[in-house]
N, C-alpha and C positions, 0 to 999 in steps of 0.2 A: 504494500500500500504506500504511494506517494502523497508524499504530506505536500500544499501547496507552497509553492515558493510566496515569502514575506520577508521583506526586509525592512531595518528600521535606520532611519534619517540621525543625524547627532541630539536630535532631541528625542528619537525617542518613537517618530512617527510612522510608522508604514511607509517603504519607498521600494518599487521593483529596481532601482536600480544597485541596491547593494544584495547582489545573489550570495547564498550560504555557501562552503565550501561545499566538496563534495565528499569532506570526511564525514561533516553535519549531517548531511539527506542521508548518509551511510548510517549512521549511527542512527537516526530517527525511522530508516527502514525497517531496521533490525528491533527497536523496541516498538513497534507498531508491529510489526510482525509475533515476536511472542506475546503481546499483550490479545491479540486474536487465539494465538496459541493457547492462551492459558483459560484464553474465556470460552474455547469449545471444550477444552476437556475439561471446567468443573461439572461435576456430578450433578445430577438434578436431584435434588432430593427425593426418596418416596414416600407419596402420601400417607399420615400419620393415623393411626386406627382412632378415632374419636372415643373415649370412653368417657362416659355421665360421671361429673364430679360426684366423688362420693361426700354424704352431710358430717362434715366432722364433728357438728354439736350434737349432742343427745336430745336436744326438745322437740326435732321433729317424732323420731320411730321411737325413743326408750326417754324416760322419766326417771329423775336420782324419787329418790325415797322424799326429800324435802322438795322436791317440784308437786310430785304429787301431794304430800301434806296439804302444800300449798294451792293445790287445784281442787281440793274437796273440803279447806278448811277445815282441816284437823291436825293436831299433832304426830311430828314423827313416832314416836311412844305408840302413838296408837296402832298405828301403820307394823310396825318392830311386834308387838302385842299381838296382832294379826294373824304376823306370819308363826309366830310361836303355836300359839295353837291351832293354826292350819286354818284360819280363816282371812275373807280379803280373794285381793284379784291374783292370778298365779304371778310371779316373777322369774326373773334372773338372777343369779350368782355368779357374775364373772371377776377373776381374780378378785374374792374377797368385798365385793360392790353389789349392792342391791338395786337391782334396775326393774323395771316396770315398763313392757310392751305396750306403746299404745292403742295398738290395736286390742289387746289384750283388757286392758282401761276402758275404751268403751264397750266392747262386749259385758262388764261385770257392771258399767251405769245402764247402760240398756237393762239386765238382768233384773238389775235394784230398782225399776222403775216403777211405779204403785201406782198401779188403774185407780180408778171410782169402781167401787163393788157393791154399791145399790142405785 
């Protein structure tokens, strides 16, 4: 690739009459040329498998023990008392942490729900 012949006046300006050597257009050949070189062989990347951010808080799908206190107005104690005797909505025991499925949550408020019975 031939880069156009520019030359520049004592100030500085554009002038065709001061041509570049012909070491210049050499040396400007040669890096126009691998600068083509190097831009055909970078790699095109391959398209990246999209995966759905996963939610790293718990308040969408699981509940600490004091969220739900907090969601049913009641004490944790009570919640703790609960599970002692096997009553309450099922849970989780992950490493030592009590968690609470929300899905699990509204199925046992659904359950808890109290018609009119006359």
């Amino acid at each position: 690739m031939k880069l156009p012949h520019t030359g520049t006046d004592a100030h500085g300006h554009p002038s065709s009459a001061t041509p570049w050597s012909e070491s210049t257009r050499d040396v400007l050949d040669v890096l126009a040329s691998s600068i083509a070189k190097t831009a055909s062989r970078e790699a095109t990347p391959e398209p990246q498998l999209q995966v759905p951010a996963v939610q790293a808080l718990p308040g969408r799908e699981l509940l600490t023990e004091k969220m739900l206190a907090d969601r049913w107005v009641c004490s944790v104690a009570r919640l703790q008392r609960w599970r002692t005797v096997g009553e309450g909505p099922p849970y989780l025991k992950i490493v030592g942490k009590v968690l609470y499925r929300l899905k699990d949550i509204e199925a046992y408020e659904e359950a808890s729900l109290v018609r009119k019975t006359f």
